[in-house]
ROZA-218182 format. One record per residue (C-alpha): z, y, x; residue in three letters. Coordinates in steps of 0.2 Angstrom, whole numbers, plus 5000, padded with zeros to 4 digits. Each point is the difference from the previous one (the first is absolute). Layout:
% residues N
ZYXALA/...
This chain:
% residues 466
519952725889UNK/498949994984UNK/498450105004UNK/499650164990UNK/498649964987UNK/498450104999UNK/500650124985UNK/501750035008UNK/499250065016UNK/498350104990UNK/501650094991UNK/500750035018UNK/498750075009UNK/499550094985UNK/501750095000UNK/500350035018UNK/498150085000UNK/500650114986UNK/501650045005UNK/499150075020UNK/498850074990UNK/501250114990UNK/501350025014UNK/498450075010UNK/499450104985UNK/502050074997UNK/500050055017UNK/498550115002UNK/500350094983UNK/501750045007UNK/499250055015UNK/498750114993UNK/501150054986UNK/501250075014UNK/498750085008UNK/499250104986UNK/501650074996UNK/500350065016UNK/498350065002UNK/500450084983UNK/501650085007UNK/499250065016UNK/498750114989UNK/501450054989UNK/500850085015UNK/498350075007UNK/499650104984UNK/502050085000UNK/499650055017UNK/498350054996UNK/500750104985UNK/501250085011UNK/499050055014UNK/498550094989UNK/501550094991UNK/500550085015UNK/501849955000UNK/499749955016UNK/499850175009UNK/501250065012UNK/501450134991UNK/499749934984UNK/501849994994UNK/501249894992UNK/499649974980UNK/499349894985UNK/498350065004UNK/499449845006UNK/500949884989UNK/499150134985UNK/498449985005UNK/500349815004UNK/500449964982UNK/498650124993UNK/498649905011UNK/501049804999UNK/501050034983UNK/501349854999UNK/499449915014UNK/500750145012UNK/501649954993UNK/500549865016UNK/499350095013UNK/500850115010UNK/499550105016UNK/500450125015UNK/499250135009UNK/500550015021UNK/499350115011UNK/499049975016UNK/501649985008UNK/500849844990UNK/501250134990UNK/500249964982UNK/499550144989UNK/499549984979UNK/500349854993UNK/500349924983UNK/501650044989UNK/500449824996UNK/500149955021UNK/501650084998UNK/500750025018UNK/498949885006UNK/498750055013UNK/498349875004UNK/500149945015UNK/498650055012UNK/499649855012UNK/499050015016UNK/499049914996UNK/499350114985UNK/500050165011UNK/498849905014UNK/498949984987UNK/500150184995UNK/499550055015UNK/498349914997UNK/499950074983UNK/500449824990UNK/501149964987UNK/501449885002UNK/500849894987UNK/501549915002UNK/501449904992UNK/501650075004UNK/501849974994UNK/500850174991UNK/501750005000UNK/500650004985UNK/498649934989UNK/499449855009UNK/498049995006UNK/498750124997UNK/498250025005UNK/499750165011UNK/498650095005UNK/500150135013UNK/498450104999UNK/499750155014UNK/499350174995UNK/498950065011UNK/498950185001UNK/499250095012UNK/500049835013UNK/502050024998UNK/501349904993UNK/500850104987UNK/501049874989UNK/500649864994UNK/499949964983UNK/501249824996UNK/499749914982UNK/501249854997UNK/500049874984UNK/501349884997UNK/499649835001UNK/501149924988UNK/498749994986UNK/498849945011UNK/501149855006UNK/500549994984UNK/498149964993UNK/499949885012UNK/501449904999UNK/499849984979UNK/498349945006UNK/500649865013UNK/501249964987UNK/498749994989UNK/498949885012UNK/501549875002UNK/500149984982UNK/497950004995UNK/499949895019UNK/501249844993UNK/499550014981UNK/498149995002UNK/500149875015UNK/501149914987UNK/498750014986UNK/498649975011UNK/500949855005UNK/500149934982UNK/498350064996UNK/499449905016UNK/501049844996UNK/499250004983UNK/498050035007UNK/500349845012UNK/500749894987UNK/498650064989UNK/498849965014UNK/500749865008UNK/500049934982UNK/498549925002UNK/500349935017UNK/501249904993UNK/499049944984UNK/498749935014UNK/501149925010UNK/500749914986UNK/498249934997UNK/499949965016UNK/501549915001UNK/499249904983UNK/498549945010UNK/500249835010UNK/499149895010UNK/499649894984UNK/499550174991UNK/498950115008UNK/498950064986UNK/501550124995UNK/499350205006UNK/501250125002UNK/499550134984UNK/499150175002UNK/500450174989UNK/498350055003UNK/500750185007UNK/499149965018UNK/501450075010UNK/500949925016UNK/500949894989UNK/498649944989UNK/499049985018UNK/501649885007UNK/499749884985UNK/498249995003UNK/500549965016UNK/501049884997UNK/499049934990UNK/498549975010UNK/501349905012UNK/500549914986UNK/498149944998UNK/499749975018UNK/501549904999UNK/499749894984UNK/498249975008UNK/500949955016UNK/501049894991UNK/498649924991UNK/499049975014UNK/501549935009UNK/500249884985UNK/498349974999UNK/499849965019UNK/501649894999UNK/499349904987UNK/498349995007UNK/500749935017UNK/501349894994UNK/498149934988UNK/499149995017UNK/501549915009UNK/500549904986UNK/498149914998UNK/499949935021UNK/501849954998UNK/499949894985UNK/498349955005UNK/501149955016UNK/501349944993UNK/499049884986UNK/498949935014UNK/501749945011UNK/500849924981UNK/498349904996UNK/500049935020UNK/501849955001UNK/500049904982UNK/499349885009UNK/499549905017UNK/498550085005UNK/498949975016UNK/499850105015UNK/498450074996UNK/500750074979UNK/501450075010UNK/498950105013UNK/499250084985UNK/501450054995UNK/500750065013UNK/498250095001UNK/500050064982UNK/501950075003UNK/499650095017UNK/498550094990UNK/501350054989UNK/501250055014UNK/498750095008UNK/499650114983UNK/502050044999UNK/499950055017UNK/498650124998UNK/500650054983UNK/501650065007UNK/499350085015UNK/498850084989UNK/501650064988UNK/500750065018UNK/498950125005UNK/499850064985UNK/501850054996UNK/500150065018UNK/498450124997UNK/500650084987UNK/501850025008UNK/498950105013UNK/500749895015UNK/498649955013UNK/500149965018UNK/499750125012UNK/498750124997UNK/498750055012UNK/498250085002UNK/498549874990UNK/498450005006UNK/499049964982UNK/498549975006UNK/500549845013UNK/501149954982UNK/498550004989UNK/499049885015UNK/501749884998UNK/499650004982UNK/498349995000UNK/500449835010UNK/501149934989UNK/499250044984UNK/498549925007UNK/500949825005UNK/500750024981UNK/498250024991UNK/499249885010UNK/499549844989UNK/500150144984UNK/498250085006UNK/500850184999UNK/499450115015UNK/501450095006UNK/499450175012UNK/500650165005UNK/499050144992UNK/500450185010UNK/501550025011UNK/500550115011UNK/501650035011UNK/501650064989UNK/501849975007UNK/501750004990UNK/501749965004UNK/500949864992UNK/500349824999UNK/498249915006UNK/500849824995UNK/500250074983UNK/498450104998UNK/499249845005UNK/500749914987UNK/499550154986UNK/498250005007UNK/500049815000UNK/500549984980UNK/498950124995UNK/498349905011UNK/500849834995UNK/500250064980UNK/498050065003UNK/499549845007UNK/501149914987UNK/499050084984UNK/498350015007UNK/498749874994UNK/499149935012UNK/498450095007UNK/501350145000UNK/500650145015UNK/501550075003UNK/499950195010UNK/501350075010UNK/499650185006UNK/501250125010UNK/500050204998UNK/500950165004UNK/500150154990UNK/501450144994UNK/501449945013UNK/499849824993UNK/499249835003UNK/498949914987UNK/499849795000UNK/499249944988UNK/499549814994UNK/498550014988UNK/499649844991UNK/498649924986UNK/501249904991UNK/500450014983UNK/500850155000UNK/501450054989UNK/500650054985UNK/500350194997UNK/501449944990UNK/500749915013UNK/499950095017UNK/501450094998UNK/501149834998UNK/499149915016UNK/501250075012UNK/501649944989UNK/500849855010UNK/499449834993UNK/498750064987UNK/498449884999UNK/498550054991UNK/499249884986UNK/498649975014UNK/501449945012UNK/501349914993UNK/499649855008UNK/501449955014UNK/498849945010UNK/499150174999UNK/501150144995UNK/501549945012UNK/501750104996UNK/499050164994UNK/501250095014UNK/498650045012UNK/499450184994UNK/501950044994UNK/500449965021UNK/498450115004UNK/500650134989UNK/501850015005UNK/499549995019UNK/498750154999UNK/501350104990UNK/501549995013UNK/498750075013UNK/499750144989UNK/498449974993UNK/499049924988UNK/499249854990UNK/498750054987UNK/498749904991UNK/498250044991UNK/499549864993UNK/498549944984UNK/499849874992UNK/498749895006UNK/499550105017UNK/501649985009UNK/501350095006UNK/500650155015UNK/501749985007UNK/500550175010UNK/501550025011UNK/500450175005UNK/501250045016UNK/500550155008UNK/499250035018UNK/501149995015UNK/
């Protein structure tokens, strides 16, 4: 079965919320509207009674006559027309009563003469036979501390059943028709809204692989739809420089595979064209294994790197910095020996993390290695260890060169070689700041340089404490 779309379902939802809301609303006015009129009956009768009783109708030996039905329509006018009532004595024996009850008498329930006793009136729904329901209230006379009377006010309530039942009627019809044009009026508000939904995903649907410089366009009005298509947008950037530097790293790799494997391939051609001796084809060999060996690296280089920024790593456990800076410190100083650049530790102190140590050996080691690589001879390179704000702080300081301003936001881009180092035998594979980079990143931290022309430059790896 075919999914509901987004504006079938808005025009739903909207319509059953509606149609509760109403059904709710239908049934407390019918509620309240039934109980005002009764409350309105209920007074109705009080005041008849009340009339009666302060005329004095009520007294004992006061006999048969229109008296009270006179003074009834002199205080109520019309409205005394449906009302009717009866006078019984304290002993349940039915005495004045109204001229249309006929030769019907009120019934006096025991329920109404308990509550006489305690001196409250009592209303009651009761069938009169003939004339269908009526209200009744049964109201005790009483003076001295005796019970003298009763005093019984009936209505019909025909009228009032009637009222109500035009009004339900009146509901089932209102209910339908506005749940039925709210319906309409909902379906038309999600089209109108879901308009421009549709208008951005038929750009998106426009934008390919091979097209990434389309943007999804913006009205300018600032609201959740206009804040979508910036969103959209900004992925569609991050995903056309992705793509580009995907391109450009493919291209840049298959360049620095490309160069060892012809240089490979040219040397084999020129040593089999013709016999050579032993020794031309020890060279040879030589001059292909160094070539070999540069693949090799390359594409273990190449590994790491795609592997760092995938996140994956082995096993990660607690690092003590401070006997990783010593390792180093070791290294770097077999590398600048025969460079005359001193390579030292400056301050250090204990700092732990937990990751990969193999791999932030290898970060620390590119960053000492690039040092040592661009420092002139009479040079240092420093490495120092700190702490501070939850995080740990290596740094490598050097007095080479220095860099660019321009260019130290592109150093850390996979096989990018300054102007000062694009000499192969130099600048290597320009991967070893781009592994450093990658390798601090997936533990969390961070790789910043400083760096000025002519005075060097400060390489700063930040990491979260363990």
């Amino acid at each position: 079965m075919r999914p509901l779309s987004i504006r079938v379902r808005l025009t739903l939802w909207y319509t059953g919320l509606l149609l509760a809301i109403l059904l709710l609303i239908s049934g407390l006015s019918y509620s309240m509207l039934r109980r005002s009129i009764a409350q309105d009956l209920d007074a109705s009768l009080m005041t008849v009674a009340q009339i009666i009783r302060d005329t004095g109708y009520s007294t004992p030996g006061m006999t048969a006559g229109p008296g009270p039905e006179a003074a009834l329509l002199q205080v109520l006018g019309p409205e005394s027309y449906d009302k009717f009532f009866q006078l019984v004595d304290a002993e349940g024996n039915p005495g004045i009563r109204s001229t249309h009850l006929g030769g019907r008498t009120l019934p006096l329930s025991a329920l109404a003469r308990a509550n006489a006793a305690r001196g409250v009136a009592t209303f009651e729904t009761v069938q009169l036979s003939p004339g269908g329901s009526i209200r009744l209230l049964t109201m005790p006379v009483v003076r001295g501390g005796q019970l003298q009377a009763f005093i019984q006010i009936g209505m019909p309530l025909g009228h009032a059943r009637q009222a109500l039942r035009r009004y339900l009627e009146t509901l089932l019809v209102l209910v339908p028709l506005g749940v039925a044009l709210a319906a309409a009026g909902g379906a038309a508000i999600s089209r109108a809204a879901l308009t421009r939904v549709d208008e951005m995903s038929r750009s998106a649907r426009r934008i390919s692989a091979q097209d990434l410089s389309r943007r999804v366009l913006l009205r300018g009005t600032g609201d959740e739809l206009d804040r979508l298509a910036e969103t959209l947008n900004e992925m569609l950037a991050r995903l056309e420089g992705a793509f580009a530097q995907m391109q450009r790293f493919t291209a840049d790799a298959s360049h620095e595979l490309r160069t060892p494997l012809t240089a490979l391939r040219g040397g084999v051609e020129v040593a089999l064209r013709a016999e050579r001796s032993t020794e031309e084809y020890r060279r040879v060999l030589r001059s292909s294994l160094e070539e070999v060996e540069r693949l090799v690296r390359l594409s273990e280089d190449l590994l790491l790197l795609s592997r760092s920024a995938a996140g994956g790593s082995a096993a990660r456990a607690t690092v003590d910095l401070e006997a990783l800076c010593v390792e180093v410190l070791e290294v770097g100083a077999r590398l600048a020996e025969g460079r005359d650049v001193a390579v030292r530790l400056d301050t250090i102190g204990p700092a732990s993390v937990i990751g990969d140590a193999a791999a932030l050996r290898r970060a620390a080691l590119n960053l000492v290695e690039n040092a040592v690589k661009y420092t002139p001879a009479g040079g240092k390179v420093e490495l120092s260890l700190s702490c501070g704000d939850g995080h740990a702080m290596l740094t490598v300081r050097d007095t080479g060169a220095g860099i660019d301003p321009s260019d130290t936001g592109r150093i850390f881009e996979p096989f990018v070689r300054l102007d000062t180092a694009r000499a192969r035998d130099t600048g290597g594979a320009g991967l070893g700041l781009a592994i450093a980079r990658s390798i601090v990143v997936s533990h969390g931290g961070t790789l910043s340089v400083e760096s000025t022309l002519g005075a060097g430059s400060l390489f700063t790896i930040r990491l979260p404490l363990a």
